[in-house]
C-alpha positions in Angstrom: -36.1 47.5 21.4 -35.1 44.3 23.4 -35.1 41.2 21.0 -36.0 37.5 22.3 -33.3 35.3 21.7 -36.0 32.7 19.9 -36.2 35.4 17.0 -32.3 35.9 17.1 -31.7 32.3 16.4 -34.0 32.1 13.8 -32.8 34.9 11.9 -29.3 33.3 12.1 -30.9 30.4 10.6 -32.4 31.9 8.1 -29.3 33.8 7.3 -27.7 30.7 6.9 -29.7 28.9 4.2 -29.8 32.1 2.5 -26.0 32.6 2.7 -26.3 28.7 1.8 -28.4 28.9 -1.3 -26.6 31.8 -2.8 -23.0 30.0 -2.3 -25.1 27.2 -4.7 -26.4 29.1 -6.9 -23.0 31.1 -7.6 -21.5 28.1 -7.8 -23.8 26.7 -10.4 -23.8 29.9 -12.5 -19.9 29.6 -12.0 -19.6 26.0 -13.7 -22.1 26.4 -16.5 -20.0 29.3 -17.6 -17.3 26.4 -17.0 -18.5 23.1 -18.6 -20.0 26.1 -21.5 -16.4 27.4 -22.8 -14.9 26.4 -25.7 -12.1 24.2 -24.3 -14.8 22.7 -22.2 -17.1 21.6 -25.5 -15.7 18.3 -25.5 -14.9 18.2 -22.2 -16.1 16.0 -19.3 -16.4 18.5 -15.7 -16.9 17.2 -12.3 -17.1 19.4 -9.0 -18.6 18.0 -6.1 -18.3 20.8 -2.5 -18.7 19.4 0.8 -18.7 20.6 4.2 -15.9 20.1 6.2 -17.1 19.7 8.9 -20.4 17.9 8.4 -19.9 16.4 5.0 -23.1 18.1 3.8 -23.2 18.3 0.3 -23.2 22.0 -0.8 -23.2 21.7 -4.2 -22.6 18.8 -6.9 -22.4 18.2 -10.6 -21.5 15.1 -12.6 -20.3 14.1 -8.9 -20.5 10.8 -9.6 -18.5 10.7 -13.4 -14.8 8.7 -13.4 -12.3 10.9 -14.6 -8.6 10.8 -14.6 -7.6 12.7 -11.2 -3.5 13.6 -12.1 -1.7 14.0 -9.3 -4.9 15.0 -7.3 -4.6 11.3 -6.4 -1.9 11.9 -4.0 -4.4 13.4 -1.4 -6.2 9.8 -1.4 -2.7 8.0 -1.1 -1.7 10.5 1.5 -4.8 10.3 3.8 -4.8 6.5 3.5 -1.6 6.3 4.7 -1.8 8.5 8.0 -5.0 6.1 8.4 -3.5 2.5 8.0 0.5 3.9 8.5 0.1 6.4 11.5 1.7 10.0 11.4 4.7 9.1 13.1 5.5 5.8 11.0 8.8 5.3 10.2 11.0 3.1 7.7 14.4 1.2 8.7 16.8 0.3 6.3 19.4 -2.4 7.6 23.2 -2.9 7.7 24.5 -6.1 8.1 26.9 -8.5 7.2 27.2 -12.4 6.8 29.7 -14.6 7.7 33.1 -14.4 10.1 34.8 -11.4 11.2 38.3 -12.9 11.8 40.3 -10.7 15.1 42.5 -9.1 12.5 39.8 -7.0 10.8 39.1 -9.3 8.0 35.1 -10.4 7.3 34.9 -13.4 5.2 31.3 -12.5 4.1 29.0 -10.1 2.3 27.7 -6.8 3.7 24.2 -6.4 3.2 21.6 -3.4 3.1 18.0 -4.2 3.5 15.4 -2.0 2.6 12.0 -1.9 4.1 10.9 0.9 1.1 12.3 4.2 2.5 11.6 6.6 -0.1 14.3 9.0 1.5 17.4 7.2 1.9 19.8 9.5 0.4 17.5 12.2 -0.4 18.4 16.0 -0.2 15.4 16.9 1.1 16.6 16.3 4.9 19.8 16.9 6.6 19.6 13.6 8.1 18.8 11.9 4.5 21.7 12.9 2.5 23.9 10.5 0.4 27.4 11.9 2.2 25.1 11.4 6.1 24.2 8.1 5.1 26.9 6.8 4.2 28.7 8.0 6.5 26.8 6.6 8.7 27.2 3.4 7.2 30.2 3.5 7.3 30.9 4.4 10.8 29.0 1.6 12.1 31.5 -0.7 9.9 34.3 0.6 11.1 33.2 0.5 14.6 32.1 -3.0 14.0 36.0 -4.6 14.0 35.4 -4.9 9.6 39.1 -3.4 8.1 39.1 -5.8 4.7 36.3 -7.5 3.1 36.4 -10.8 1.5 32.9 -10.4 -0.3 30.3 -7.7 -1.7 28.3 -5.4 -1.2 24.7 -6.1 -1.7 21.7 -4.0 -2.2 18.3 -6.4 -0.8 15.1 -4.9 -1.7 13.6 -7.4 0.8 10.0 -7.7 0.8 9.2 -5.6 -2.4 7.9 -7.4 -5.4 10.2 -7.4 -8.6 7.7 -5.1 -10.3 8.7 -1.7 -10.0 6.6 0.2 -12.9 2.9 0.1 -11.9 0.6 -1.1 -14.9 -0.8 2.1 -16.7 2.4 4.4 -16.6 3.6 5.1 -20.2 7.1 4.1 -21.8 7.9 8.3 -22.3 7.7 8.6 -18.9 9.3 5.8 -17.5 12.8 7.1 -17.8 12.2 10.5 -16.1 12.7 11.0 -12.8 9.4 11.4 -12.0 8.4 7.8 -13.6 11.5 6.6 -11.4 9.7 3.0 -10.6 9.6 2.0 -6.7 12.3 -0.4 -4.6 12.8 -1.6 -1.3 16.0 0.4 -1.2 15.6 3.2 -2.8 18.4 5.7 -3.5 18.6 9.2 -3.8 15.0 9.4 -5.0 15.9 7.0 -7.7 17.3 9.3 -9.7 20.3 10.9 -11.1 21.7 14.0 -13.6 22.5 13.2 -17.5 24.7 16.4 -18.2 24.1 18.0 -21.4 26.8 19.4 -24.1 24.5 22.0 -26.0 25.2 23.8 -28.9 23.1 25.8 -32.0 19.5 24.8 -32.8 18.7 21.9 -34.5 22.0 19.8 -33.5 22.2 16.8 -32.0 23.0 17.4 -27.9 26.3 15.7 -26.5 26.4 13.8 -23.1 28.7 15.6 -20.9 28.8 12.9 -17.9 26.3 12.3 -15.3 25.7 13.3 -11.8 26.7 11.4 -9.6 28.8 9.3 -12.1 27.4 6.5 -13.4 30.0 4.5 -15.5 27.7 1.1 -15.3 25.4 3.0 -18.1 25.6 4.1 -21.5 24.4 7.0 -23.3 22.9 8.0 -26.9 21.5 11.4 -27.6 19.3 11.6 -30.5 18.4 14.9 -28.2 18.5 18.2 -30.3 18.9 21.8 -29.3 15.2 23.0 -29.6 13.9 26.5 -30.2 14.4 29.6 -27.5 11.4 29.0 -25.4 10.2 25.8 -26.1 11.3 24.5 -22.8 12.7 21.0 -21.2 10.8 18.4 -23.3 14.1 16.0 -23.1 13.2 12.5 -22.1 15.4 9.9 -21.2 15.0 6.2 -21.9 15.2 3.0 -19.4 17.7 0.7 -21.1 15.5 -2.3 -22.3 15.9 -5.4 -20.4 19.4 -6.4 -20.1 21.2 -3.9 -22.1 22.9 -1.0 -20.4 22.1 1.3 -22.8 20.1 4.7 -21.7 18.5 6.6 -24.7 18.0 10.5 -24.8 15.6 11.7 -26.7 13.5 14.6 -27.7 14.1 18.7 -27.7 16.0 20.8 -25.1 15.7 24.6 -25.4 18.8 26.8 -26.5 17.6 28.7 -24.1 17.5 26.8 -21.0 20.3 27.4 -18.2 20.7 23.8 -16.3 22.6 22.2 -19.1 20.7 18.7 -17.1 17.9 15.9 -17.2 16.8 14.3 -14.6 16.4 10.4 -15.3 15.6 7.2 -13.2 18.0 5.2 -11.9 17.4 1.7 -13.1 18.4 -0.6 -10.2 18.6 1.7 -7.1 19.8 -0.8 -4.7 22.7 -1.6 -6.6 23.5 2.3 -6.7 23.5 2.3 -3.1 25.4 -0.9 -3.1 27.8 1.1 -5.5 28.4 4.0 -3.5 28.8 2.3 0.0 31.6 0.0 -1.9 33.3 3.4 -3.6 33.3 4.7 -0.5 34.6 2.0 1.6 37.5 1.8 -1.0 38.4 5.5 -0.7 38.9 4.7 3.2 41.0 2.2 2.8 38.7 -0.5 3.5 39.1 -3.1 0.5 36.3 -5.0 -1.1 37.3 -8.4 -3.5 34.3 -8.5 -5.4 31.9 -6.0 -7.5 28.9 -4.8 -5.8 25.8 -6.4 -6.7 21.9 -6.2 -5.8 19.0 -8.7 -5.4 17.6 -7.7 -8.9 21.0 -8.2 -10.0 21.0 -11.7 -8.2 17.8 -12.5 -9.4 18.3 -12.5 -12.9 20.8 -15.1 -11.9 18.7 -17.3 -10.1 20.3 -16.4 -6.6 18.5 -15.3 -3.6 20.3 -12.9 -1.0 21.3 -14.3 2.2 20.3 -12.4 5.2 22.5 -10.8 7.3 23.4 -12.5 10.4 24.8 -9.8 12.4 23.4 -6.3 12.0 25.5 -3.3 12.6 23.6 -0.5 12.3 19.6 0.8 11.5 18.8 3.7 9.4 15.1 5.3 10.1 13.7 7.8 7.7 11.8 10.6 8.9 8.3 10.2 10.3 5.5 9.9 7.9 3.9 13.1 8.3 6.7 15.0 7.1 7.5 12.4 4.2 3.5 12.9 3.3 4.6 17.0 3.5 7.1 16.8 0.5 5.2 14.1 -1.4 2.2 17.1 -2.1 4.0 20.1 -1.9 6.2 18.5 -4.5 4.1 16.2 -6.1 6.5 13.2 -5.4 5.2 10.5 -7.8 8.4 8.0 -6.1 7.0 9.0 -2.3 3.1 8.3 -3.1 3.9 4.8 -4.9 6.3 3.8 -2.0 3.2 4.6 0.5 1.0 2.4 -1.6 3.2 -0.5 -1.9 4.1 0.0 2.1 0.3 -0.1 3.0 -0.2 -3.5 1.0 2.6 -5.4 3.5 0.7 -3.3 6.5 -2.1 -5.1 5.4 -0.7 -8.3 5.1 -0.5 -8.2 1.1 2.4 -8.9 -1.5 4.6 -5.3 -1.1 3.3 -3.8 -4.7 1.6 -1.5 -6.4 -1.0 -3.6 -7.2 -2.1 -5.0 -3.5 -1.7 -1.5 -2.5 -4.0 -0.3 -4.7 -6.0 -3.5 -3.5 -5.4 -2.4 -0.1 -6.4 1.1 -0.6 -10.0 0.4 -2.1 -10.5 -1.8 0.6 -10.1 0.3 3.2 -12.4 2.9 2.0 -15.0 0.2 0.9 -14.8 -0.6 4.8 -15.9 3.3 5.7 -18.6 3.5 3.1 -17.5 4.4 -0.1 -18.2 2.1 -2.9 -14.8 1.0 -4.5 -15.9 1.0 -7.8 -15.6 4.5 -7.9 -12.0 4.2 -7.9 -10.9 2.4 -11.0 -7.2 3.6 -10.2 -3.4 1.8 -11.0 -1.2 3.7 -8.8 -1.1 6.0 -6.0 0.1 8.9 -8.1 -1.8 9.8 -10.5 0.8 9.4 -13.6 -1.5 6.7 -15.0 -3.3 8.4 -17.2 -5.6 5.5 -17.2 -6.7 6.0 -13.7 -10.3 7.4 -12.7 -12.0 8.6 -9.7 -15.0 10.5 -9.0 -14.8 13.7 -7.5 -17.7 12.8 -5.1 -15.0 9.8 -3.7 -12.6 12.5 -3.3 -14.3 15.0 -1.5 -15.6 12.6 1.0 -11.9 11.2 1.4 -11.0 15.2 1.9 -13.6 15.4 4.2 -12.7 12.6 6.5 -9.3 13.8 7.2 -11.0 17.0 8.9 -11.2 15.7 12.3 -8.6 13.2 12.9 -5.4 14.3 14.9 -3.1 14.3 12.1 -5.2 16.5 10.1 -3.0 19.7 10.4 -0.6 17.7 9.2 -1.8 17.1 5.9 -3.6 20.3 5.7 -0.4 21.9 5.9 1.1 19.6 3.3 -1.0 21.1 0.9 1.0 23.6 -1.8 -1.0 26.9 -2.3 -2.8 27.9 -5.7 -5.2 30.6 -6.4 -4.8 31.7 -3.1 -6.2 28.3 -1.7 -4.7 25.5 0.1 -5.3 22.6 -2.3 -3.0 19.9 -4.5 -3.1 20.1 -8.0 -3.1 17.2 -10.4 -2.3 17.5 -14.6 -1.4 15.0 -17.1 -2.4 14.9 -21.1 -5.6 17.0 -21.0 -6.5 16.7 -17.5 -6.6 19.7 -14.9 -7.9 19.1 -11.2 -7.9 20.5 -7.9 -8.5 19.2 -4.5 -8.3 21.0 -1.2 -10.4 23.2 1.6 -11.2 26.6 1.3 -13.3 28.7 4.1 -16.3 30.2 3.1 -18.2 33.2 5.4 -16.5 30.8 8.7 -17.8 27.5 7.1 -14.7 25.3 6.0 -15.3 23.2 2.8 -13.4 20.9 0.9 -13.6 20.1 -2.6 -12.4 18.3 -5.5 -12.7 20.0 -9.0 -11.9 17.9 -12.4 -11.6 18.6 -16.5 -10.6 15.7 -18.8 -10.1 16.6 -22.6 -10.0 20.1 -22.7 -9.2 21.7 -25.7 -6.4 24.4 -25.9 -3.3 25.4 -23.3 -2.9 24.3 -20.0 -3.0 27.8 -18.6 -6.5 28.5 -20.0 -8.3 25.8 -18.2 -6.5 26.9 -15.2 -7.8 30.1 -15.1 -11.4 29.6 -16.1 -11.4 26.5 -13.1 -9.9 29.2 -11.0 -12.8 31.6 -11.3 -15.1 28.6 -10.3 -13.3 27.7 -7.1 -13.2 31.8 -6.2 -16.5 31.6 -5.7 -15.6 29.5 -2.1 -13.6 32.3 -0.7 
């Protein structure tokens, strides 16, 4: 039996609101069994679905409730960005020096390294980013430059960036950690270094062993003790308050636990750069007269930097779209923030958090969505004060679909559950947010639990069996 292609396409349509309905209602029994557990009793739940493609709503509830996002928030930074920065965006840091450069080698001047906010500059992550590549390369364009003595410094410039480096809303605990290392203009290795530990049996205080790489402008007191076998890394380091040069260590370090390190936040990164392009000079025979110093050093003094009058060299990062590829697969607090602060000066804001968060509503407020449903501080996610809606979210998601980058960030998503998606915890909060295909119909989604009761794990697993129902 022949049949007309008028009854073909409306079985297909029918077929498809069937195939529609039954995704919603799957995906309502789903989160009542959800927002109905016991860690969920005091819980506030949000998942809104959308169509990739279309943005039609497939299914909603408490869509439109502010909750704290974790690092979920990065996917909004990280779209905004290849929208405002471009995919191919890249940072230059400066080398320069002031003053003479006499025939006999000898500059009568500083040298001087800008920053524009490169989040990489000495990173690992690269080949091209690493401390010994960069300053070698620094070095090389020195050296090439006639400069053989220096009578001057080094100086680390943060330029443009704003002397707040913290964004309002992260918490003291945190702001020693590497990942609450606070933003610069130069940044440096991440912003971070190793505090080596000197273990020994439970319930002793820990010994500092040295750091990594040295930093012998710092001091160190461990009131760290050896924890119990299993209870993990819960070792926090803490920022020296303002103008002593003393780092705290605090809290519990497993017996247990095999890297015998912390990771902490460098306080000043542009004078750490300063510091290791001076070491370095040194070791090659190149002398410097005075101690390195940076414009937050210079600052506090009541000095400005002078610019360089004769640059030697440029560094570029790598392009955006592979900085934007590290910041979610690794959940990069220090890349996100230096996006947000870098999209405030491409708007023609102060560089800081705070006009790029400015600068971030804005620009969504401009494509439709209402601004007040993102009541955020950062563009990380470590505030635990920020809130979004998942409805905001989604739509964000959903408006990367067809731009040319989108493969891009698609691909910078980690994998969880089988599903392409970034995930975001802080003190009670679990989300999600990513695109899943479902019967040939791409979705994206953005899934969110504040206060749960109970472990980590738990929640994880019971949001999990909601989102399976999108495969």
């Amino acid at each position: 039996m022949r049949i007309s292609p008028k009854y073909l396409v409306s079985f297909l349509f029918i077929a498809n609101i069937a195939g529609a309905q039954s995704l919603q209602q799957n995906l309502q029994k789903a989160f009542t069994r959800l927002q109905q557990d016991s860690q969920c009793r005091y819980a506030s739940v949000s998942l809104t679905v959308l169509d990739a493609k279309t943005g039609e709503q497939v299914f909603a509830a408490n869509p439109d409730m502010g909750l704290a996002p974790g690092s979920t928030l990065k996917t909004v930074t990280s779209i905004t960005a290849f929208n405002v920065l471009g995919k191919d965006y890249q940072y230059q840091t400066q080398l320069g020096y002031t003053g003479t450069l006499g025939a006999d080698g000898t500059l009568n001047g500083n040298i001087i390294i800008k920053g524009s906010g490169d989040p990489t500059l000495g990173s690992w992550r690269w080949a091209t980013t690493r401390e010994g590549v960069v300053l070698n390369t620094m070095v090389t364009a020195l050296k090439k430059a006639g400069i053989k003595k220096i009578n001057g410094r080094v100086i680390g410039n943060n330029g443009n960036f704003k002397s707040q480096s913290v964004p309002d809303g992260w918490i003291w605990q945190d702001l020693g950690t590497y990942y609450g290392a606070g933003i610069a203009g130069l940044c440096w290795r991440e912003n971070q270094f190793d505090i080596l530990l000197r273990t020994g049996a439970m319930g002793n205080t820990i010994g500092i062993a040295g750091t990594y790489p040295e930093t012998n402008y710092l001091q160190y007191k461990s009131e760290l003790t050896n924890g119990a076998a299993k209870t993990g890394d819960l070792a926090y380091p803490y920022l020296p308050a303002y103008g002593s040069k003393v780092m705290y260590l605090r809290g519990t370090y497993a017996i247990d636990q095999t890297k015998k390190r912390v990771a902490a936040a460098i306080p000043d990164p542009a004078y750490d750069a300063a510091l290791r392009l001076n070491n370095t000079l040194k070791r090659i025979g190149i002398t410097v007269s005075t101690e390195p110093t940076s414009s937050v050093m210079l600052a506090d003094k009541g000095q400005t930097v002078t610019a360089a009058t004769t640059n030697v060299t440029s560094i570029l990062s790598p392009e955006l779209s592979k900085i934007v590829y590290w910041l979610n697969q690794k959940s990069v607090n220090l890349y996100a923030e230096q996006l947000l602060a870098t999209m405030a000066g491409k708007a023609g804001k102060s560089v800081s958090t705070n006009d790029g968060v400015d600068a971030m509503k804005d620009f969504w407020q401009a494509k439709g969505i209402d601004k007040r449903s993102m009541n955020i501080f950062d563009g990380s996610g470590l505030s635990p004060e920020d809130r979004i809606t998942t409805s905001t979210m989604a739509r964000i998601l959903q408006s990367a679909h067809g731009a040319a980058w989108f493969n891009d960030f698609y691909e910078s998503l980690p994998v969880y559950n089988d599903m392409k998606m970034k995930s975001g915890s802080i003190n009670s909060v679990q989300a999600y947010a990513g695109f899943q295909t479902h019967d040939g119909r791409q979705l994206c989604f953005s899934i969110m639990v504040n206060n749960y009761y109970g472990p980590g794990s738990g929640i994880r697993a019971k949001m999990f069996k909601v989102l399976d129902e999108l495969k």
